[in-house]
C-alpha positions in Angstrom: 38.6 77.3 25.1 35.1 75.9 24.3 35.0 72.2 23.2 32.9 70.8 20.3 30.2 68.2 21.9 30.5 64.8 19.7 27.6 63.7 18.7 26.7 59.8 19.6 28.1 57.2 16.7 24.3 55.8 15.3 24.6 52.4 13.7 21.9 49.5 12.6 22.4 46.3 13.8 20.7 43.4 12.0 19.4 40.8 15.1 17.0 39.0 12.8 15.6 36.1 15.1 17.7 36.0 17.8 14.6 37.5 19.9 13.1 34.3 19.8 15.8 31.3 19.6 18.0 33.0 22.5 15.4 32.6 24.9 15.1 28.6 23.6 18.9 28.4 24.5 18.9 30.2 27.4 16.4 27.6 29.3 18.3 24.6 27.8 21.2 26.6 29.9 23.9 25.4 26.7 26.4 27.7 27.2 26.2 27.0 31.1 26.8 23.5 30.9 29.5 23.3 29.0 31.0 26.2 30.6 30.7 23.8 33.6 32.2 20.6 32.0 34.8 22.2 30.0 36.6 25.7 31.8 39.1 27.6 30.1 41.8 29.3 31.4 41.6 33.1 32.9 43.2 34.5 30.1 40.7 33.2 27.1 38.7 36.1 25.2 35.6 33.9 25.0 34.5 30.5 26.8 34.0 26.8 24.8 30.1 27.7 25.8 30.1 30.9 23.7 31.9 29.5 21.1 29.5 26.7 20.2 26.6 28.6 21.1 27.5 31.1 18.3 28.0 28.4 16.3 24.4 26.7 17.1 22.8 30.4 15.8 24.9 30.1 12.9 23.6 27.2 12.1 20.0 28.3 12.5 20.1 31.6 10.8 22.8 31.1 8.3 24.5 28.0 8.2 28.3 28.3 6.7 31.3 26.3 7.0 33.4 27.4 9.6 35.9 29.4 7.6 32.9 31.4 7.3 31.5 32.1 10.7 33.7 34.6 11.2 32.4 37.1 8.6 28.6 36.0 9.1 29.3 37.4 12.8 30.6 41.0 11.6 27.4 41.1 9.7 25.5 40.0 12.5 24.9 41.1 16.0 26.5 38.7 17.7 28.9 41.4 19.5 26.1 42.6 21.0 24.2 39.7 21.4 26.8 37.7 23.0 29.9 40.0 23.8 32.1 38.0 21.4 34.0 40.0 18.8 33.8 38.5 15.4 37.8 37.8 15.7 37.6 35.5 18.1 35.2 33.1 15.8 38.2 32.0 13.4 38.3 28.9 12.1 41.1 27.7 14.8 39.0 29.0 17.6 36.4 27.2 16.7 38.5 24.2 15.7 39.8 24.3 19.2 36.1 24.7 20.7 35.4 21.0 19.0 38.1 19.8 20.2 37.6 20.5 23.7 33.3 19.5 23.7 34.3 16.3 22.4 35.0 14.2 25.6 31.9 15.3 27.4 29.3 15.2 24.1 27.2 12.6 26.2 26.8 14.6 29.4 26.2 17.5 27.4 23.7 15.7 25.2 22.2 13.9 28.1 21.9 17.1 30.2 20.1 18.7 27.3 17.5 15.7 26.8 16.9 16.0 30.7 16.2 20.1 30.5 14.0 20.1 27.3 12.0 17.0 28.7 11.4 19.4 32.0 11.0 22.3 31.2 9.5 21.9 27.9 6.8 19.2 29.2 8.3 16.6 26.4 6.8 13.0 27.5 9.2 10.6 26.7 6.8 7.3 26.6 6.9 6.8 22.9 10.1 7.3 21.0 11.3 6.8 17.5 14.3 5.7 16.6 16.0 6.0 13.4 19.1 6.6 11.6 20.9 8.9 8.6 23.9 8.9 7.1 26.0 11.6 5.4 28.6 11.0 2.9 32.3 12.6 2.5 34.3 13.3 -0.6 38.0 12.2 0.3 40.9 9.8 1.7 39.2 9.5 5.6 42.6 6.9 5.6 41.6 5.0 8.6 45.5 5.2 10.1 44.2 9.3 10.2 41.5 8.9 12.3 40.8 8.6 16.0 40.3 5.2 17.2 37.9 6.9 20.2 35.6 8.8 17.8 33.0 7.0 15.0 34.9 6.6 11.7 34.6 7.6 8.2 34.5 4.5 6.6 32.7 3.0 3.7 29.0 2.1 4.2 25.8 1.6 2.6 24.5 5.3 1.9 20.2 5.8 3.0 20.2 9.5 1.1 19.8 9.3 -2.8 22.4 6.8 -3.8 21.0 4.6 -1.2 22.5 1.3 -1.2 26.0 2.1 -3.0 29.1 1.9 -0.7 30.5 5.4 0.2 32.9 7.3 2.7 30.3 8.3 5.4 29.4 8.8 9.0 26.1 8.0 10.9 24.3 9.6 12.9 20.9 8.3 15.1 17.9 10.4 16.7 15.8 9.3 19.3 13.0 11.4 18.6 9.6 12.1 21.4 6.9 11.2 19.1 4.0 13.7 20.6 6.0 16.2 20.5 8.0 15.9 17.5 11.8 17.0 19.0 14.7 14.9 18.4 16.0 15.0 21.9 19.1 12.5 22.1 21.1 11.8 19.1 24.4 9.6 18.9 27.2 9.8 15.9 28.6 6.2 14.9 31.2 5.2 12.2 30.1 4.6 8.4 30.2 0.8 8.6 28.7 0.6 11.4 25.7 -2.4 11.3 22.6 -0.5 12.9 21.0 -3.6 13.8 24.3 -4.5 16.5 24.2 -0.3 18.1 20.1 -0.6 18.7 21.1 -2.4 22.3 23.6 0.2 23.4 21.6 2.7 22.2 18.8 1.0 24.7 20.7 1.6 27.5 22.0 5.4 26.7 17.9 6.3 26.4 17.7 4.6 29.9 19.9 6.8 31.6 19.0 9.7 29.6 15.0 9.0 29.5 15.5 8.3 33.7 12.7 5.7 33.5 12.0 2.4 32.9 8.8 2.7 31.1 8.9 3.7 27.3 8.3 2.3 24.1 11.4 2.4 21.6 9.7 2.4 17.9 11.9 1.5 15.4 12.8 -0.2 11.6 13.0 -3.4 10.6 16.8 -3.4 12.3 15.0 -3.1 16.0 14.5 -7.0 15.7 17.1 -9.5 16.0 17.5 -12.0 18.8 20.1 -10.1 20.7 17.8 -6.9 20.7 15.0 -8.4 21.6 16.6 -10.1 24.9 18.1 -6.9 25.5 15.2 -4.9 25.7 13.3 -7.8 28.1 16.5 -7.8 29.8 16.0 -3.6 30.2 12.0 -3.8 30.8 11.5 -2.2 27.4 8.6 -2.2 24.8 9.1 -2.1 21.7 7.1 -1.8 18.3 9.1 -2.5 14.8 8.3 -4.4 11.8 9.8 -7.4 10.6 11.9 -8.1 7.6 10.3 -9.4 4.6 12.6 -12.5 4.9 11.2 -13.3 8.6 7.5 -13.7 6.8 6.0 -16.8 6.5 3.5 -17.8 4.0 2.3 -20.4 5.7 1.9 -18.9 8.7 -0.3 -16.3 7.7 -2.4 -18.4 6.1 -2.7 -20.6 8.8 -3.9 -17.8 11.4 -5.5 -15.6 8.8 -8.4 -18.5 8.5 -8.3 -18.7 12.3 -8.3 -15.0 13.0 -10.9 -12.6 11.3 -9.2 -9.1 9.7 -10.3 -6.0 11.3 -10.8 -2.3 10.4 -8.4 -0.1 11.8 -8.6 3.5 10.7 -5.6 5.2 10.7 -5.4 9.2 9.7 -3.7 10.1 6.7 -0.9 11.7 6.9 -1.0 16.0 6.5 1.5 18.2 5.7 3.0 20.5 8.3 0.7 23.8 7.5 -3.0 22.5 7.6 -4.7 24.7 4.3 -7.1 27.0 5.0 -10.9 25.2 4.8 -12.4 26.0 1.5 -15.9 27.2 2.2 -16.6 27.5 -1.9 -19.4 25.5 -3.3 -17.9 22.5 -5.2 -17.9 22.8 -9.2 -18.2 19.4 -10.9 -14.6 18.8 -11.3 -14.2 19.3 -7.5 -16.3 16.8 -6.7 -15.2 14.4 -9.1 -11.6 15.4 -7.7 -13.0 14.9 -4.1 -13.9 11.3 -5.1 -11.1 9.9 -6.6 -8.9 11.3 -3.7 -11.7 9.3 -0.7 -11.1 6.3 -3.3 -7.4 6.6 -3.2 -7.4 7.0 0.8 -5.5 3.9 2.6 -7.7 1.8 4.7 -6.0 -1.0 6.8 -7.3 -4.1 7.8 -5.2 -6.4 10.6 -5.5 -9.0 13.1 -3.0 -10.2 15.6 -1.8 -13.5 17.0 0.4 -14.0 19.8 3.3 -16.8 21.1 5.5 -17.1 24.3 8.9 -17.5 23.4 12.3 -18.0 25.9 14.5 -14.7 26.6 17.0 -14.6 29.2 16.1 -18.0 30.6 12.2 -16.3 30.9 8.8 -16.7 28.8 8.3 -13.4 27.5 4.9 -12.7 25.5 5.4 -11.6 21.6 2.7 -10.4 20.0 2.5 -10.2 16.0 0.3 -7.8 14.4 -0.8 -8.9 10.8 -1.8 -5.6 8.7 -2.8 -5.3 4.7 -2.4 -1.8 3.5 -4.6 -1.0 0.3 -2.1 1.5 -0.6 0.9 -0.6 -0.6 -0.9 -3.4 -1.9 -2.0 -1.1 -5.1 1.6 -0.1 -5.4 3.1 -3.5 -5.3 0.7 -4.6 -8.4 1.6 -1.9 -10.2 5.1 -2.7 -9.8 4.6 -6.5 -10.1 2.7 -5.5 -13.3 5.4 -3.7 -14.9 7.5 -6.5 -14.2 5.4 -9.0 -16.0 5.6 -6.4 -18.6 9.0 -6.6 -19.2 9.2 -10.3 -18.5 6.6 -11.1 -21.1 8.7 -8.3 -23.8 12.3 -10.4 -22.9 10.2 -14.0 -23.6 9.1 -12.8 -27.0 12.5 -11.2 -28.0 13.9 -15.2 -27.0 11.5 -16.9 -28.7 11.9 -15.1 -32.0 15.3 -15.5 -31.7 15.8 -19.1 -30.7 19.2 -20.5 -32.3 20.5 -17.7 -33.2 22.8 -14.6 -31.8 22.8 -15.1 -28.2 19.5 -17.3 -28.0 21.5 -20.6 -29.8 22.0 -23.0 -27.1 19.6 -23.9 -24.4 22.5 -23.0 -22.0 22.5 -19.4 -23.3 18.3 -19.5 -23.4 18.2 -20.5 -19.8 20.5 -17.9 -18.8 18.4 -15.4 -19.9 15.1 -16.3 -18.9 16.7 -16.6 -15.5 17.9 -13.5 -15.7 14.4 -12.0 -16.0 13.2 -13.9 -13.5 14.6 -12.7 -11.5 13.7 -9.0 -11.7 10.4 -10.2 -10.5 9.2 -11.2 -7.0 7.6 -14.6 -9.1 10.4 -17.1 -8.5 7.9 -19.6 -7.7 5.6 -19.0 -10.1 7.0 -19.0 -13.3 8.3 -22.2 -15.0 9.5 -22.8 -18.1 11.6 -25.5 -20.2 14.2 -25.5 -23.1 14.2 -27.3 -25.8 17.0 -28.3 -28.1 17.9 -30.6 -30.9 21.4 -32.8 -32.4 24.4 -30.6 -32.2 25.5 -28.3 -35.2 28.4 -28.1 -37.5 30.3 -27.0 -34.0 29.0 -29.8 -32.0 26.9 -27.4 -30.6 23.0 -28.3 -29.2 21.0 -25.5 -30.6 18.0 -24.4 -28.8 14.3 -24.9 -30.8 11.7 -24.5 -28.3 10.8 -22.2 -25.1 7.8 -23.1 -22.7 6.7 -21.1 -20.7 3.9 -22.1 -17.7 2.4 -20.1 -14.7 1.4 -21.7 -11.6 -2.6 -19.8 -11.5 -2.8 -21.3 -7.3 0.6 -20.0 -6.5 0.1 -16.8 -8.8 -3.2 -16.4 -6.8 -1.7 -16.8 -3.2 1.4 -14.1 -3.6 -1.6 -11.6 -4.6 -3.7 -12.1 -1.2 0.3 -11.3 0.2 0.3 -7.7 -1.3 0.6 -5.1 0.7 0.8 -7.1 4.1 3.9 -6.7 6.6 4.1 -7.8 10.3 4.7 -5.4 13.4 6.3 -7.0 16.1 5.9 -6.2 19.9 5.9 -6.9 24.1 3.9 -4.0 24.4 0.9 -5.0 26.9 -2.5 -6.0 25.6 -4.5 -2.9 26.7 -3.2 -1.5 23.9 -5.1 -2.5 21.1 -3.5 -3.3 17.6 -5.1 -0.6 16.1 -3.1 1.7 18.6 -0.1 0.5 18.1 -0.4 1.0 14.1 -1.2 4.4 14.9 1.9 4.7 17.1 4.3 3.0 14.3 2.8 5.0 11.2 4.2 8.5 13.1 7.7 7.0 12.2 7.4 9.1 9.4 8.5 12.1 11.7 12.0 11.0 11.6 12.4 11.4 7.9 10.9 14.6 8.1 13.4 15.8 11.1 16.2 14.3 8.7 15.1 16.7 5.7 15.3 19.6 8.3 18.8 18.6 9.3 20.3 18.2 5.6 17.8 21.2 4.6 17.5 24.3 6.5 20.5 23.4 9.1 22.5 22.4 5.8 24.7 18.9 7.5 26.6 19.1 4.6 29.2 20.3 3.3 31.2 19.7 6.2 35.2 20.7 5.8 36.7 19.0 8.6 39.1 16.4 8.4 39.7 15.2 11.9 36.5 12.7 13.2 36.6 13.8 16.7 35.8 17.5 15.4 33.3 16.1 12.2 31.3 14.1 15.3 31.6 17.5 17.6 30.3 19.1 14.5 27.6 16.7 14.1 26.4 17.3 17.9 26.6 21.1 17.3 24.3 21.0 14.1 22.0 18.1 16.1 21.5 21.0 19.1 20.3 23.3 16.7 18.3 20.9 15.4 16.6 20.6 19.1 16.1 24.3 19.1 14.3 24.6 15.8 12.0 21.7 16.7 11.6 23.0 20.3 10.4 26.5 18.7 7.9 24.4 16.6 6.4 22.4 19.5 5.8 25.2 21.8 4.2 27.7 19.8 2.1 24.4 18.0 1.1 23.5 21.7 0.2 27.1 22.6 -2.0 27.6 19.2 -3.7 24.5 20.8 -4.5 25.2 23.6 -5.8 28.3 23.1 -7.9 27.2 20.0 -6.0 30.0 18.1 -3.9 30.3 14.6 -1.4 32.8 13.0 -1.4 34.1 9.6 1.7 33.0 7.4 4.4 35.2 6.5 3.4 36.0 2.8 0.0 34.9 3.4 -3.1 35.7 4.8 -4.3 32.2 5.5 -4.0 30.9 9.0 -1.7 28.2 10.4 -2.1 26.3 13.6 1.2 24.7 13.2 3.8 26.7 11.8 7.4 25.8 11.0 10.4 27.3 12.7 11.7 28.4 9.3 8.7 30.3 8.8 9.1 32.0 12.5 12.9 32.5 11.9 11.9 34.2 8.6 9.4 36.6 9.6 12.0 37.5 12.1 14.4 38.2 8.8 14.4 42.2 9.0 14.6 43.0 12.5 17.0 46.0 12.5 18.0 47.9 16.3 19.6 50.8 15.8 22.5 51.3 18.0 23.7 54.3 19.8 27.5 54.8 21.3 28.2 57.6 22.7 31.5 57.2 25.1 31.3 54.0 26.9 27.7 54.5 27.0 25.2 52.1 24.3 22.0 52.8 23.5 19.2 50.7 21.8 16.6 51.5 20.3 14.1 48.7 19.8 12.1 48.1 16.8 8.4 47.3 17.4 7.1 44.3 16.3 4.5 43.8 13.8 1.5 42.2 14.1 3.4 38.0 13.2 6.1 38.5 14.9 4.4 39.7 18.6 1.8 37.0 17.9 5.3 34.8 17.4 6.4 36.0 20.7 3.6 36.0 22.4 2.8 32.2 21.9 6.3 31.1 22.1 5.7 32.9 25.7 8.6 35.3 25.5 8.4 37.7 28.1 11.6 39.8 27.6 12.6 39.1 23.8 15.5 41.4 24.4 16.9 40.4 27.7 19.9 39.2 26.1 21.2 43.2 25.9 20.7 43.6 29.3 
């Protein structure tokens, strides 16, 4: 009897940018440590490691909840990519994943800090601190939660409703400021005060950092008096400015006719793509473009003055950096002129309707001129007195007259205050004040890691109601958010040091620096067809256009498809 041959099953599997964020995770050796921290038992499918490794490339290729995961993983080749079958990423197998990765989130973190610092080259001397919060819709009841993991409570929200009390979590990045990865990150509950964590967080970066020597740079909530000793007490510098209340008038004045203010040129800030030079010549409008923009640019004058002060029973040196920023101080004019504005609008209205409606007694008249005082920063400025005369049919004293007077030599004083703010610091003096600007203004870099986390890794919505698995969750989304900056910094540092660029994806302009969404995205369509025939698998490899082997070739992949070996 002859037998028919069966011909091999031919599929397409869709691997989109696995070829180059696999290799990432495999030298960060995730799935190997906490494989190592947190076993399972001999008859579990897939390992805790797997499990929130497939969740990490979720998150970078297409974040969804985790009711979702499951589905994304049919369509995607993570069978092959990771021998795990799509059924065993339900929602309670992941659930369980979180649970388990919870106790050891600090050695995992702290392991992943060390590798990326090695074998990535990441110099740890400077690093910016900062913190986000992300709010939750809700009860959160706080007999719910568990007392051993940060809270959902109510807080003071830093996204778009900043300042209004919501149900939220926190969550802080320490952040290598040359090479622009967040590599340490801890979750803390939504009322936590961020001023009262900075000295534990001190400590952790210690350990994690494994040296003495670095310079935390921080917000205005770096400095208080139990930081400060703390960080003496550790042998750390610091750089942070302080709070507007901490600033003395007369102090500045004092040392600003003692001290003389110096130039220090500071580089604006670019976007993340530099644009292609423009070798046109310049029409008219150009140039008068080009002008207004070099009169616009920030220039910064400072000087510094220094005092010893006692911490921890020692004298510690404290040196206080004085700096005027022409664009803040055009800002804050603007706004203090809009504010006289208004003022002047709400003294008019009152005088012309003194003793009558809500303007009748001098009571009622002071009221509202102290009302719209203030909404200005001119509380010592601005005077003004009330009139009234004999009391009306209902023995009331109805206002007649409103003065108003303006102190000229106070008026003139706040305005040589625009746009100054102190930076405060032990650093040592062979680093010049103009260095240490330098160093602060790249704080910036934290807000622009923060708009990748809520942005292309999507931190929200997240549909969890326990807070061990929301700050498990949290730590997942904040190791993907090491990867994506990881993929930025090496192929940014390779492009350097070869003096090279690469084109962008829709674009034929050149980009020494681009972004890992861009990488990812060029990566979108990368199809391998797949052959089974038996127990035997075949693939057959697509080649790579002309981005995507420049992508691999500076990211220093070697093997982009090792991982279906």
């Amino acid at each position: 009897m002859r037998t028919r041959a069966v011909a091999p099953l031919t599929t397409s599997c869709s691997f989109g940018p696995l070829p180059i964020i696999l290799p990432i995770l495999r030298r960060l050796r995730l799935r190997e440590t906490i494989d190592a921290l947190v076993p399972v038992t001999g008859r579990a499918a897939v390992t805790h490691g797997q499990v929130i490794e497939a969740l990490v490339l979720n998150r970078l290729i297409a974040p969804r909840a985790l009711h979702g995961v499951e589905d994304w993983s049919k369509f995607f080749a993570i069978e092959d990519a990771l021998g795990i079958e799509p059924s065993d990423l339900n929602d309670d197998r992941l659930t369980r994943a979180l649970d388990a990765v919870f106790p050891v989130l600090d050695k995992v973190q702290g392991t992943l800090a060390w590798r990326a610092m090695e074998d990535f080259s990441i110099d740890p001397s400077w690093i910016h601190w900062d913190m986000t919060s992300f709010v939750f819709e809700g009860d959160y009841a706080d007999e719910e939660q568990d007392a051993q993991a940060p809270r959902v409570g109510l807080g003071k929200s830093k996204d778009r409703d900043a300042g209004l009390r919501r149900k939220q979590m926190q969550v802080g990045y320490a952040l290598a400021s040359d090479a622009k990865v967040p590599f340490w990150h801890r979750a803390f509950s939504g009322n936590a005060a961020e001023v009262s964590e900075v000295s534990g967080v001190m400590q952790s970066l210690l350990e994690v950092v494994r040296r003495n020597k670095f310079t935390l740079i921080g917000d205005s909530k770096l400095i208080s008096q139990a930081n400060l000793e703390a960080a003496f007490g550790h042998g750390i510098c610091f750089v942070a400015p302080e709070s507007r209340n901490r600033f003395s008038e007369w102090e500045f004045f004092q040392h600003r006719s003692e001290q003389g203010w110096e130039p220090w040129v500071v580089p604006q800030r670019t976007s993340r793509e530099e644009p292609e030079p423009n070798t046109a010549p310049k029409t008219a409008s150009k140039t008068r473009r080009a002008s207004r923009t070099k009169r616009s640019s920030t220039i910064y004058l400072g000087f510094e003055t220094q005092e010893w002060k006692q911490f921890n029973d020692e004298l510690q040196r404290l040196r206080r950096l004085y700096i005027v920023s022409s664009e803040e101080r055009r800002a804050t004019r603007k706004n203090r002129k809009r504010q006289l504005r208004r003022f002047w609008e709400g003294v008019v209205k009152a005088q012309k309707n003194l003793g009558k409606y809500s303007y009748t007694t001098p009571t009622q008249v002071r009221g509202h001129i102290e009302r719209l005082i203030g909404k200005t920063d001119l509380q010592d400025v601005i005077q003004y007195r009330v009139s009234g005369r004999q009391q009306d049919h209902r023995q009331r004293e109805i206002a007649t007259d409103l003065e108003i007077s303006f102190d000229r030599e106070a008026y003139k004083r706040k305005r040589q205050t625009d746009g100054v703010y102190t930076l405060l610091t032990n650093l040592p003096l062979e680093h010049s004040g103009q260095t240490i600007l330098l160093r602060y203004k790249r704080q910036f870099l934290s807000e622009r890691r923060f708009a990748d986390l809520k942005g292309p890794l999507r931190l929200r919505p997240l549909f969890l109601k326990k807070n061990r698995r929301l700050t498990a969750l949290v730590s997942v989304i904040s190791f993907a958010l090491m990867v994506y900056c990881l993929l930025e910094y090496s192929i940014a540092k390779s492009l350097k040091e070869t003096g090279s660029s690469i084109p962008r994806l829709h674009s034929k302009r050149p980009t020494t620096t681009p972004t890992a969404r861009m990488m990812m995205d060029a990566f979108e369509f990368c199809i391998v067809t797949k052959e089974t025939d038996g127990d035997h698998v075949h693939f057959k490899l697509p080649l790579f256009n002309e981005l995507q082997a420049l992508i691999v070739q500076h990211l220093g992949i070697e093997d982009p498809w090792s991982f279906l070996d």
